[in-house]
N, C-alpha and C positions, 0 to 999 in steps of 0.2 A: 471367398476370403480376401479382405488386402492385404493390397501388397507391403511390409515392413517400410519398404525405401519410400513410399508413396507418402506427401504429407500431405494438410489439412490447415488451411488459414484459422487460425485460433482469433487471432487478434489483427485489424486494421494499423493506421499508423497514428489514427489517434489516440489510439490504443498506448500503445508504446511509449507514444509523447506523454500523454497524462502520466504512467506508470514511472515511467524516468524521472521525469521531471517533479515529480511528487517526493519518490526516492531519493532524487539526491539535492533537493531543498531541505527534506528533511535530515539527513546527515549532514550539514552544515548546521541547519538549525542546532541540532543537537554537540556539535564540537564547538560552536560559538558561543551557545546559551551556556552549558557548562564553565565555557571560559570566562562569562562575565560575575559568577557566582563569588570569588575567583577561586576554582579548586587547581589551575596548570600550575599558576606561581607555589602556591601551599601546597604542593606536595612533589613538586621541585620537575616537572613535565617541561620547563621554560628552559631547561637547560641540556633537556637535550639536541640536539644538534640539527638545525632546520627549524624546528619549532617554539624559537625567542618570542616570534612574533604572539604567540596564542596567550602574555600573559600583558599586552596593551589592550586594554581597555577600548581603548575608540577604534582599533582595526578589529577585535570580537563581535564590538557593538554594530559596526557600518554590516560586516557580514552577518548577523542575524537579520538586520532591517532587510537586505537584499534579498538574502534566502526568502525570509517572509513575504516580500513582494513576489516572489517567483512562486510560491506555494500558493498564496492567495490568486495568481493568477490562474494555476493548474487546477483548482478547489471550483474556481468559475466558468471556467471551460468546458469543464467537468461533468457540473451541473447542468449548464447551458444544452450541450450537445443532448444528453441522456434524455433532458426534458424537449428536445425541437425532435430527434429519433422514439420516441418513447421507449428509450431501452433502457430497464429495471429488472432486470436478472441477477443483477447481483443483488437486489434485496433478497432477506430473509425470507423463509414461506413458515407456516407452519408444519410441526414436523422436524424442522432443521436439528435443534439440540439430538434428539432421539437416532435421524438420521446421521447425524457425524461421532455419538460414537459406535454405531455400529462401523462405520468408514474406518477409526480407532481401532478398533478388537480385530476389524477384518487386517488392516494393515499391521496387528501384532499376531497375527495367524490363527484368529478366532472367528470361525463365523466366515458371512461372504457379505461380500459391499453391494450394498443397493444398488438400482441404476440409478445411474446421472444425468442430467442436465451439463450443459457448459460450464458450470460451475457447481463443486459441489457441495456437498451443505455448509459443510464447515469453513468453505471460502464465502462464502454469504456471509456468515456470523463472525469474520474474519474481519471481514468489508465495513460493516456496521461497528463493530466496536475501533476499527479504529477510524473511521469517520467521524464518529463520535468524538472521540479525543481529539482531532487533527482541529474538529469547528469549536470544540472548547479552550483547544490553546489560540487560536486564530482570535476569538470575542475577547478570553483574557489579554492579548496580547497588544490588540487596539486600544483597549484600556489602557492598559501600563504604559503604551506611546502616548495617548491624548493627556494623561497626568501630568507630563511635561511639557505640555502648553498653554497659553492662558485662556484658551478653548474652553477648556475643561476640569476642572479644579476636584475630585471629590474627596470625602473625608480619608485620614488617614486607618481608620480602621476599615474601611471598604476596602483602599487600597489591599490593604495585608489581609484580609479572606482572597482577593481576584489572586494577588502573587501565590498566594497558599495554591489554589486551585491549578492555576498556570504549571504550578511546579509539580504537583500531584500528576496532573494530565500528562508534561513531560516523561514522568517515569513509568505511566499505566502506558504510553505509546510506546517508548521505550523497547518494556516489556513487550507488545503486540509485535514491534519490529524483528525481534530475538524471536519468538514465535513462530513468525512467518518463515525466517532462515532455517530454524530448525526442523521445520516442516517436511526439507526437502531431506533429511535422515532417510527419511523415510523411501528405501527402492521406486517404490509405487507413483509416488510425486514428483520423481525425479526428470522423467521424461513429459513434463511440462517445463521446465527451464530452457530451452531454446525456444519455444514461446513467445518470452518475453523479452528475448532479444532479435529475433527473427517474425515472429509471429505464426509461425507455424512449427506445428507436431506431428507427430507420426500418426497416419491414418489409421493405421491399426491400434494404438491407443488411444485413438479416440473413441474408436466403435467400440473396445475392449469396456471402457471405462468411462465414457461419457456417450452412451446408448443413445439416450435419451434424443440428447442434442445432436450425432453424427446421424437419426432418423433424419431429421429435416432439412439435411443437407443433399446435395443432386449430387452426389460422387461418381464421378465418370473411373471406369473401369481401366485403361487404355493411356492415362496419360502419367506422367513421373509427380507431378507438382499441381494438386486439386486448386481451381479455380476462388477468388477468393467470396468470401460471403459475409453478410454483413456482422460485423461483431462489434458488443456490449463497448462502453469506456472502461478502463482498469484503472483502481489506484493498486497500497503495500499487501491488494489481499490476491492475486494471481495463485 
């Protein structure tokens, strides 16, 4: 049996980078996009105390351009390492939907949870949807910059379907982010959050609850802090 005190390297420090850096690009994104709509001044946010600045325009705008370069860099690195390591575990398999709500019913006390993998179904399908969103507002977003230069000129009705979409995907990520938070409600999920700030969990929940993947790892018996081993890139789907 392991030991409780005993952990298991979950995640590398690329790991962590990507995930950070992903996270808190995008919650700027999202308090500056907001603020260029302009919802802080209309509905009187500007006044409260600290936060005048969120209803000027060109300090919203410089931080969503930043944000975006710093997202677009983490989206690239991302992709780079995963494809030079071939690591793709966090893709989908089939199976997923079926397996995550059984994960669901078992974690509202119905049922028993599959074994797992390093990742478990539902953070797979987690991963991909919002991937999905994160490279749709990323394509709209280049657009909507290159329409203010003389680059790039397109019509204005093209314009207003990419903003439509841009804005859509903002709220369906949104959504995905509230998701993810809410996730950890849940007891069972809970002891993955030092994880993602440390990179390591407790050995016994990982053999508990990720079988699968605590197999192919050399777990030494004998020592306080398991040796580390190679692990996936993470973005908001940990």
């Amino acid at each position: 049996m392991a030991n409780p005190k005993k952990t298991v390297k979950r995640h590398c420090w690329s790991n962590l980078f990507t995930h950070w850096s992903v996270a808190i690009s995008t919650i700027v994104l999202f308090i500056s996009g907001f603020g260029q709509m302009p919802m802080y001044a209309r509905y009187g946010f500007t006044k409260i105390p600290g936060f005048s600045w969120s209803g000027n325009y060109k300090i919203t705008l410089n931080l969503h351009y930043a944000a975006a370069i710093v997202l677009i860099f983490a989206v690239t690195y991302h992709l780079a390492v995963s494809l030079m390591r071939k690591e793709f575990s966090l893709l989908p398999r089939r199976g997923d939907l079926r397996e995550s709500w059984q994960i669901i019913k078992a974690m509202l006390g119905f049922g028993k949870e599959p074994e797992s993998d390093k990742y478990l179904a539902e953070q797979r399908i987690a991963y991909l949807y919002i991937a999905v969103n994160v490279m749709i507002l990323l394509i709209t977003g280049i657009i909507k910059v290159l329409k203010n230069t003389d680059f790039y000129q397109p019509g204005a009705s093209f314009i207003f379907w990419v903003s439509n979409i841009h804005n859509a995907a903002t709220f369906a990520l949104l959504f995905g982010v509230f998701g993810h938070l809410v996730a950890f409600v849940f007891k069972d999920n809970r002891k993955l959050l030092p994880g993602i700030f440390t990179g390591h969990i407790c050995c016994e929940y990982a053999k508990h609850r990720h079988s699968k993947w605590y197999c192919t790892l050399d777990v030494p018996e004998t020592t306080d802090q398991l040796p580390a081993v190679q692990g996936e890139i993470l973005t908001v789907g940990d």
